[in-house]
N, C-alpha and C positions, 0 to 999 in steps of 0.2 A: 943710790937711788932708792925711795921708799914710795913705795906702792901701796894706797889703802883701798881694802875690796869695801864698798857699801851696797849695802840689799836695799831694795828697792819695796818687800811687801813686809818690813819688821812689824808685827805685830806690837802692841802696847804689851807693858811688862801683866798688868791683869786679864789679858786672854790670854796670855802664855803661860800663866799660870793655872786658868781656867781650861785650856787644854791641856795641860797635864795633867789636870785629875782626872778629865773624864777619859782621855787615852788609860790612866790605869784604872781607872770604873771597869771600860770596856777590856781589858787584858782579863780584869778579875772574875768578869760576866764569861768569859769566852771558857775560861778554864773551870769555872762551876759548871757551864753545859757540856763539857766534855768529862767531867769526872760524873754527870749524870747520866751520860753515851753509856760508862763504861764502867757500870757495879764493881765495886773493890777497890779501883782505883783512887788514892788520894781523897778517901770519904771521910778521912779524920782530919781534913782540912775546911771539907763544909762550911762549918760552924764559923770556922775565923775564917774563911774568906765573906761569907755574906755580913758578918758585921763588921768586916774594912769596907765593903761596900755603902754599908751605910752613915757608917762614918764619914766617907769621904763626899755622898750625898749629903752630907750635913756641912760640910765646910762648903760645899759649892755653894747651897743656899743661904750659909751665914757670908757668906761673900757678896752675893748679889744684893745685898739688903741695902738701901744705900743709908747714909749718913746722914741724920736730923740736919735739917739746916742751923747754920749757927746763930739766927737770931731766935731759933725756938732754942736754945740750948740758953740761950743769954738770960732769957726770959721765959721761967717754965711756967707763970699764970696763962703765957700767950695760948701756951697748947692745949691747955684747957677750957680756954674762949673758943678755939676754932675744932676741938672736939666737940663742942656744945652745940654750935653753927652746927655744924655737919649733922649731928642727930636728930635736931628740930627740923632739919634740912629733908631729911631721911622719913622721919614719921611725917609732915607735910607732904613727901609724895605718896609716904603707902597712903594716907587716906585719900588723895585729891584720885590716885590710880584707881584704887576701888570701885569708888561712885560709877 
């Protein structure tokens, strides 16, 4: 007899993975304010622990960035048409806002 357990709230594999970094964000945050609590302690770790922190700030936001669509990849005039749009787009309402 084979018995399979299944979960009921599995997260998608990119917030699983998005919560792990910020679970070790928050580990790394937790342990720099207690070697701040606590002069002498682990103060030669300072330095590398806040720039693992921001490293790993950096892949969270290189995560979230999402992915060009693939017809602007197909055709990279297109992006440059609809960055043009967007800027005449942009200076039309700073002036029309002005007035």
């Amino acid at each position: 007899m084979n018995l399979t357990i299944q979960q009921e709230n599995t997260m998608s594999k990119k917030f699983e993975y998005k919560y792990k970094l910020f679970a070790k964000i928050h580990q790394l945050q937790k342990r720099l304010y207690r070697t701040k609590q606590n002069p002498g302690h682990s103060e030669d770790k300072v330095w590398f622990r806040e720039m693992r922190i921001k490293k790993l700030l950096n892949r969270v936001k290189r995560k979230i960035v999402p992915e060009p669509l693939p017809i602007f990849q197909m055709y990279p005039a297109l992006t440059t048409i609809v960055e043009f749009i967007l800027i005449v787009g942009l200076c039309h309402w700073m002036v029309t806002s002005s007035k």
